[in-house]
N, C-alpha and C positions, 0 to 999 in steps of 0.2 A: 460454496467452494469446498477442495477436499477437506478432509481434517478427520477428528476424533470426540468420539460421545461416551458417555456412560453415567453408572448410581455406581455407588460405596454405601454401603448401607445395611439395615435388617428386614426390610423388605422381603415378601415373597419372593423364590426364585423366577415362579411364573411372571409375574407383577412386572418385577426387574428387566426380564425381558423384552415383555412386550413394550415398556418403555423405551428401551437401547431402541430397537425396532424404528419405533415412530419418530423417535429422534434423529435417525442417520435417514430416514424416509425425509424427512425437512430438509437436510444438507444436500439431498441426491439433488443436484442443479440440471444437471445433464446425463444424456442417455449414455453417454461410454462412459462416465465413471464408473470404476469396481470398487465394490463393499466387502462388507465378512464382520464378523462378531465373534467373542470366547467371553467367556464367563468362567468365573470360580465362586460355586453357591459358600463355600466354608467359609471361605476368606469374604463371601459380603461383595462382589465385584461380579460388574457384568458391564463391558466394554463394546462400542465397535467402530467403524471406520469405512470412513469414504476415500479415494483416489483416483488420481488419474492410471490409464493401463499401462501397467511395464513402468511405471514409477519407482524412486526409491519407499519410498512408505506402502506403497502394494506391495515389494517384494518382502518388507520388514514386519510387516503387521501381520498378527497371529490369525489362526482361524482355527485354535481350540485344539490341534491334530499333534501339537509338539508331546513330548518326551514329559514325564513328570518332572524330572529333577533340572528340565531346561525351563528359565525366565520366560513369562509370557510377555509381547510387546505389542500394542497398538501404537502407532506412530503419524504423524503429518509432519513433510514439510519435508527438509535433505540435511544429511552431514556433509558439507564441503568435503571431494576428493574422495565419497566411498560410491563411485557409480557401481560398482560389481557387489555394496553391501558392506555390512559395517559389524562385526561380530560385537553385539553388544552386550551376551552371555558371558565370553569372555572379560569385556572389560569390567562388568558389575561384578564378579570374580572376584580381579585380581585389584579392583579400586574402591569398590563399596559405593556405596551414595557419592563418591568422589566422582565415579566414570561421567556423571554430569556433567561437570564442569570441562570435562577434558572434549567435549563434542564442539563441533565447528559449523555453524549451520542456524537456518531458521528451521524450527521445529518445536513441537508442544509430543509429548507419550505419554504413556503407563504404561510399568513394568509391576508386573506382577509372580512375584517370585514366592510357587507353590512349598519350596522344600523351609524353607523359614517361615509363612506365611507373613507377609507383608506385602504393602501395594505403593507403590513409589508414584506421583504425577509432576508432570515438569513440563518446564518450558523455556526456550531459547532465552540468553544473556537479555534482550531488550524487550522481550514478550510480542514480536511481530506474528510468530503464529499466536494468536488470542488464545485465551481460554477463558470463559464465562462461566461463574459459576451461581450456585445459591445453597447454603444450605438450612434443613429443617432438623426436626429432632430427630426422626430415621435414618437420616442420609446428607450423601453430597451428589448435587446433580452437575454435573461438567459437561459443557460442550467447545467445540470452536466455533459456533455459531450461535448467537442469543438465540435466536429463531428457535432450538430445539429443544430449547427452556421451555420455551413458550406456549410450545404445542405441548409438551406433557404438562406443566403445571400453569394452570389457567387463569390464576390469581395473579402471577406477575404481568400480565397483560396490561399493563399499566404504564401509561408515560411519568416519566421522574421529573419535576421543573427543575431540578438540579440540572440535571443530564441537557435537558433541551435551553435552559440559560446559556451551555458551556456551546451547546452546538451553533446558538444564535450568535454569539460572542466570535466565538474564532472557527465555526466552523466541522468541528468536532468537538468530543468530549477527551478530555485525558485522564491519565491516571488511572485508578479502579473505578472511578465512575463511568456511567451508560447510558442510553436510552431509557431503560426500562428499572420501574421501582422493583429492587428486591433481586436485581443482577449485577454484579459485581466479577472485573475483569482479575485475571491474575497479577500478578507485579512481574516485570521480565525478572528471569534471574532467578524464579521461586521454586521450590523441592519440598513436595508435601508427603509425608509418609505418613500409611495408615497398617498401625502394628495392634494385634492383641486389642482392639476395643478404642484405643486409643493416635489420636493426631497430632502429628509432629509439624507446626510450617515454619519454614526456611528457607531464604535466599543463599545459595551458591555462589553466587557474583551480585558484588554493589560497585557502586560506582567509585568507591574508596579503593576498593580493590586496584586500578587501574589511573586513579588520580597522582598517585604517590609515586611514579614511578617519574626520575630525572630529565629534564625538559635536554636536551643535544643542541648543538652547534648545527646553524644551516648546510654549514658544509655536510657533516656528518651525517645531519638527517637525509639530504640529497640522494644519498651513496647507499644507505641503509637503506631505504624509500624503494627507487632502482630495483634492489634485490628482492626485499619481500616482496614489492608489487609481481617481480617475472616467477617467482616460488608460488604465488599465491596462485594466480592468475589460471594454470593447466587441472586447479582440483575444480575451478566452476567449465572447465571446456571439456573433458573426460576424451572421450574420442572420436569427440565432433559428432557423432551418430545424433540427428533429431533435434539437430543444435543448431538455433535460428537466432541472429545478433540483431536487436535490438537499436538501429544505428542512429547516431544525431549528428551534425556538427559540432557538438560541442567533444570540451576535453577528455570527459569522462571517458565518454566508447570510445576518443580516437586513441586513448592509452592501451585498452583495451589490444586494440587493432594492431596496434603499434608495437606490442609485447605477445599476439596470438601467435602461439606452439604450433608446427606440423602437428599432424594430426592425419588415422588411419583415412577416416572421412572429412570431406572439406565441408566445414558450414557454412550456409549461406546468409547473407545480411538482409534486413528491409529498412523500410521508414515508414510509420504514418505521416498520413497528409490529409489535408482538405480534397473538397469538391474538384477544387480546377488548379488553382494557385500550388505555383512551383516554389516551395518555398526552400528557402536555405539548407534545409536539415536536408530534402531527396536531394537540391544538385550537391551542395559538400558531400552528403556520404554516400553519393553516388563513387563521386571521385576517388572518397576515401575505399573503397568495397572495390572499388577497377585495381587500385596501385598494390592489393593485398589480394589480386585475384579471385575473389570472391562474387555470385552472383550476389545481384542487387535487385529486389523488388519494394515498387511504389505500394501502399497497401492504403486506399482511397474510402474517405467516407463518400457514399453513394446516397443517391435518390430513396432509398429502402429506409433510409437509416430516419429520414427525419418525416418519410411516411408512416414509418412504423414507431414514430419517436415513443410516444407513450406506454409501451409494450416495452421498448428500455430502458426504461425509468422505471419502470415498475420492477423489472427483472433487475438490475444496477442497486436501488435500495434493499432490495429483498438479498439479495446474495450479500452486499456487507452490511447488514443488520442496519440498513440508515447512514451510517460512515461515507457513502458517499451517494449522487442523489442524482437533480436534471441537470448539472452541468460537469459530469460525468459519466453519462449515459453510453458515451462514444467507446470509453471504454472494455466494456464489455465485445462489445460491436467490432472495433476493432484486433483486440484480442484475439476472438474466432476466426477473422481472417487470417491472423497469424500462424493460429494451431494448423488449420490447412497447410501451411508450407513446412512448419516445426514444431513437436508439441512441447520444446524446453525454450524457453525465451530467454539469453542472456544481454544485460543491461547496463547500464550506464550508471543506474539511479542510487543515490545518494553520497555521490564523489562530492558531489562539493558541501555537503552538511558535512560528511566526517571529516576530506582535508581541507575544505577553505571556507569554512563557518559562515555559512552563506545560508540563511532562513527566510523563509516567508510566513513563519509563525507569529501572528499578527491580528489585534483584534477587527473583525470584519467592517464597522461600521455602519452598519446598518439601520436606515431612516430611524429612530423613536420613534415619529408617530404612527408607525406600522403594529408595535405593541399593546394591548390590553392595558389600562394604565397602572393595577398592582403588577401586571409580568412586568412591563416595562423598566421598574427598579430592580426588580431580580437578574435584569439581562445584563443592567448599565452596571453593576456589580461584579458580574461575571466577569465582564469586559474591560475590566483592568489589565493592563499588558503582565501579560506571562512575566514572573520573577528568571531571571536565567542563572544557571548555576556558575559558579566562580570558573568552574572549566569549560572552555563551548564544544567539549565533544561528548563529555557528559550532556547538553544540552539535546544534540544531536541524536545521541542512540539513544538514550532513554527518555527523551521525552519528546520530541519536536517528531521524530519519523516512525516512533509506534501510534504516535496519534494523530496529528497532522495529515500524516501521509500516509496513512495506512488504509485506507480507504479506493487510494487508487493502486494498491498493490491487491488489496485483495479481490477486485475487481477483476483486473486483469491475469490471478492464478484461478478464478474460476475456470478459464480458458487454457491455461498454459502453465507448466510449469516454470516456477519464477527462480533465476538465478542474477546474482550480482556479488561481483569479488569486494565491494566498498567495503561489505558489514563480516568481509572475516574476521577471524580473532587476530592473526597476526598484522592485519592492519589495522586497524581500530588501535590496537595497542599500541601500534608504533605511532596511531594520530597523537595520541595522550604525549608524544616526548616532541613533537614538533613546535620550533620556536613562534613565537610571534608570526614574525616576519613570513615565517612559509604558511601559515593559514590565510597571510591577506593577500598572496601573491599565486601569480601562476605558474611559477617558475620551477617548481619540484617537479610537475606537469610536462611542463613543454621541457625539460634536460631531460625526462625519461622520453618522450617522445621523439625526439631529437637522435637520442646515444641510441635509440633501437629501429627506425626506420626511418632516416631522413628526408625521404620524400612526402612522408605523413606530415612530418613537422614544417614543410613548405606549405602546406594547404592551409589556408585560415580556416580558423573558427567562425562560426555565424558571429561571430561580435569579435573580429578583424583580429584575431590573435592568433600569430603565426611564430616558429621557432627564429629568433635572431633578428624580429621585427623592428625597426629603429627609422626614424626619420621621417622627412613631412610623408612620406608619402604612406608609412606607415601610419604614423598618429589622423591623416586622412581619413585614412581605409574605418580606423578605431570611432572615430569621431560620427563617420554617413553608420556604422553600424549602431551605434548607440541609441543617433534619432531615430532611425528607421525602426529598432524594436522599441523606442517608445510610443510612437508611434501607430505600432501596428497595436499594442496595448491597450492604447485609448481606440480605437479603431475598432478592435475585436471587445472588448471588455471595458476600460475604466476610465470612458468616457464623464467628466462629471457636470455635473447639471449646469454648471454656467457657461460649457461649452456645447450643449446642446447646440444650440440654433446652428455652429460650423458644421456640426455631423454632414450636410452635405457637399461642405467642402474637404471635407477629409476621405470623405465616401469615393471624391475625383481626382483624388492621389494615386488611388489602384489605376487610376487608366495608363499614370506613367511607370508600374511597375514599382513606386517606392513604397505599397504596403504592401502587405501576404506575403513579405521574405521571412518572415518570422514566426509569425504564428498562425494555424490552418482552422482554429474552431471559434467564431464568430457569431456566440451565442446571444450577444446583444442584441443581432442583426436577424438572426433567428426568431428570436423573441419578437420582435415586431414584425415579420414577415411568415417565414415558413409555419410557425409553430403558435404562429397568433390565435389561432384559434381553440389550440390547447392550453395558451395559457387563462384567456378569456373564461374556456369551462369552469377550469380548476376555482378561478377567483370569482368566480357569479355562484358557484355549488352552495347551498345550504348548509351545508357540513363546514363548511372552509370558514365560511362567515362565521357561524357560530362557536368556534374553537376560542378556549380563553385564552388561548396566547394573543390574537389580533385583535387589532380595533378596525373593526368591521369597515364603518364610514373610510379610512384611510383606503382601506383593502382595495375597494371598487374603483378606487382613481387610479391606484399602479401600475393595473394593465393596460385602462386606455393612454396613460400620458407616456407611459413606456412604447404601444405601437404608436401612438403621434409622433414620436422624438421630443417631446416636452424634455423628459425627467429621461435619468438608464439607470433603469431599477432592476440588474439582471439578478444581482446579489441576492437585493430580498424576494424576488420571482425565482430564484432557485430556492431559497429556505422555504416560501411558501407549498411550492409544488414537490420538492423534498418530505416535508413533516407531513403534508397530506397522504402521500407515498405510505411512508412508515403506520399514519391511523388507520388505513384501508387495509393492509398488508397483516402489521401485525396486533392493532388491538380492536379492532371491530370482530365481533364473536364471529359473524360471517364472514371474517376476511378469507379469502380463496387462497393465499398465501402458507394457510396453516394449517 
């Protein structure tokens, strides 16, 4: 995906380069990304940089040619509200190390400022744009992608059981731990300065910062909420130019929709979906895209996707370093069809983490007897549920959505660039003062939706939640949506083993239309059908067996009792075909990935 590489160090200047080089050569995902590089041999820095074209961070990222006495910047990601560009010369000016904190946006830079000599590296309040780094006694190597670690220094090529305990556990790793021994991610919020010989590190923003501030009255949050949401709202829409909405059923986008600004260009909406199955999200924001004028397109996984499955999985690990694996393969997949129509994607995602403490941050569960029997306590260790912090939005942005979910974000900005108003500053901030009552409620939601286009607010939600909803017929409507997405759940995904045997009575539900309103990607069903024979390879390889994480003997029955319908082991047939991903990819000396 886009982002930013470089050394800090004493290092030759040749050396240095040819590193930057091979580094942003690992990140190049795709043929229309644009690159560029600047180095300052005095100051020990030699920087470069991938993006997508006519981006903000292609327009902001140096290529050596600037002014002496102006700031050099490499940059990934956007400042919310500067599509025309963000004078950051100025603000380091007239704020110092402070202009950090005062940026809006997910992003990771270095600023390199030749008239002081000093090197500033930073990254966004919650660390969504990553930064990986390591360092030795020459230098500091930083990238956005572990991968570009990996290719220049050949000794961290190594799996960490830390890192893959946490991954087996819930699915990811958090915190500064990683995949890989001897990589280490940045902390959101951090401000490293490299002065005269010496290094400064610092967080800008903690979570204290934003804890302290006075919880409000429902009322008042309501009314304040209203405002900052319609303020926020037009810095991620700019002027609509290349601006492609992301649409669901659900509340998040229909706020969204329901507060979207004129605008010089109109942007158009889509949906993912499955194969065939109309599910809830294309006919609601069908509706919802007709009532706000907007085209609306269906964006279909296809025949292609699960012929060519194995080629996306491969490409899906490799672009977020393992963070996410085979059963999110689709997203990559579906992404590019997106770009095709828009290359800015904006989104719904993570409304309901910051206003309505809503997580699926959880340990996976996953058989034991599928472990190595020393891994097996390292994993059951790991897998103790996440401690959560006294505030759940603190949980939220710094912990639960850089890590958890970060995997299907970075996925999908390989393809597009990624925007969402959830994780501005002034909203965030205003999550921190909301009572109780309005995080377990939808009600903040639907009165904005409501007081700004009424007709939005008549359409339900895929899970029967309409503006001024009341009585049987409502509590009905709530009641058939609740089973049906449970439904489609155990259906698509989390079926468990003592209902096996009904799988084919649930399988004859869809003939009357009461599954697939919900959910489109039915990788259970996959696993035993389209993709059986990939998963069969993967678990009979010699390499798979002999990894110390499994117990071999378990290994060999997974796949068959999974296509019998015995057992639905899609979980642990995604970790397996995941970690094997990541050994092929990035630690096998021949891996073609690197």
């Amino acid at each position: 995906m886009p982002g930013i590489a470089g050394v800090i160090g004493s290092k030759p200047a040749d050396e240095c380069t040819r590193v930057v080089e091979a580094m942003i050569a690992s990140m190049r995902h795709e043929s229309f990304y644009e690159s560029g590089a600047c180095s300052v041999p005095a100051l020990g820095v030699y920087a470069g940089w991938t993006a997508h074209p006519r981006s903000f961070a292609a327009r902001e990222s140096a290529n050596g040619t600037l002014p002496a006495h102006d700031p050099m910047l490499v940059w990934s990601g956007e400042c919310a509200g500067d599509a025309g560009g963000h004078d950051f010369a100025e603000s380091y000016v007239r704020l110092g190390d402070g202009f950090v904190r005062e940026l809006n946006g997910l992003f990771s830079g270095l600023l390199i400022d030749r008239e002081r000599g000093r090197v500033l590296l930073f990254n966004d309040r919650y660390g969504l744009e990553r930064i990986y780094f390591h360092e030795t006694a020459d230098g500091l190597y930083f990238a956005s992608e572990a991968k570009a670690l990996l290719r220049v220094l050949p000794g961290l090529r190594v799996l960490d059981d830390a890192g893959i305990a946490q991954f087996l556990a819930f699915g990811c790793t958090h915190g500064q731990q990683t995949l890989f021994r001897g990589v280490s991610l940045l902390e959101g919020g951090s401000l490293w300065s490299f002065e005269r010989g010496e290094t400064r590190k610092q967080r800008y923003l903690t979570p204290a910062c934003l804890e302290k501030q006075p919880v409000m009255s429902q009322e008042a949050f309501n009314d304040e909420f209203a405002s900052t949401f319609k303020t926020a709202l037009p810095r991620y829409i700019g002027n609509g130019e290349g601006l492609g909405i992301s649409l669901t059923a659900g509340l998040d986008t229909r706020m969204i929709m329901a507060c979207l600004p004129a605008t010089p260009v109109r942007p158009l909406a889509y949906t993912f979906s499955g194969q065939r199955e109309r599910t809830l999200d294309e006919r609601i924001a069908a509706r919802v895209a007709a009532a706000r004028g907007l085209d609306h397109h269906v964006l279909r996984i296809g025949a292609d996707f699960l012929s060519d499955y194995g080629r996306y999985v491969d490409k899906t690990v490799h672009i977020t370093d393992g963070g996410f694996g085979a059963t999110g393969a689709h997203e990559v997949y579906l992404n590019a069809k997106a770009r095709e129509l828009a290359p800015i994607r904006l989104t719904g995602n993570f409304g309901s983490e910051v206003l309505r403490s809503m997580s699926t941050f959880k340990p996976l569960g996953l058989s034991r007897d599928m472990f190595g029997s020393d891994f097996g306590a390292v994993v059951a260790s790991s897998a103790r549920p996440v401690a959560k912090t006294d505030h759940p939005v603190t949980f939220a942005v710094f912990r639960e959505i850089p890590s958890s979910l970060f995997g299907s974000l970075a996925a999908g900005r390989s393809q597009v660039t990624f925007r969402t108003p959830y994780l501005d500053n002034d909203i965030v901030s205003l999550a921190y003062r909301a009572p109780a009552d309005a995080r377990r409620s939808p009600d903040s939601a639907l009165r904005l939706i409501g007081s700004s286009d009424s007709r939005l607010g008549r359409i339900p939600t895929d899970r029967g939640i309409a503006v001024g909803g009341r009585g049987p017929v409502h509590m009905l409507r709530r009641l058939f949506a609740e089973a049906t997405f449970k439904l489609d759940y155990l259906h698509k995904e989390g079926l468990p083993h003592w209902l096996s045997p009904l799988d084919p009575a649930i399988d004859g539900l869809s003939m009357f239309g009461v599954l697939g309103l919900h959910k489109y990607l039915p990788y259970r069903r996959w696993f035993r059908n389209e993709l059986r024979g990939y998963v069969s390879q993967v678990f009979s390889d010699t390499r798979t067996l002999q990894s110390p994480y499994w117990n071999a003997t378990f290994l060999q029955s997974v796949a068959k009792d999974h296509a019998t319908g015995r057992r639905n082991y899609v979980r642990e047939i995604n970790a397996v075909l995941t970690l094997d991903a990541v050994d092929r990819l990035f630690i096998r000396p021949a891996a073609t990935g690197l």
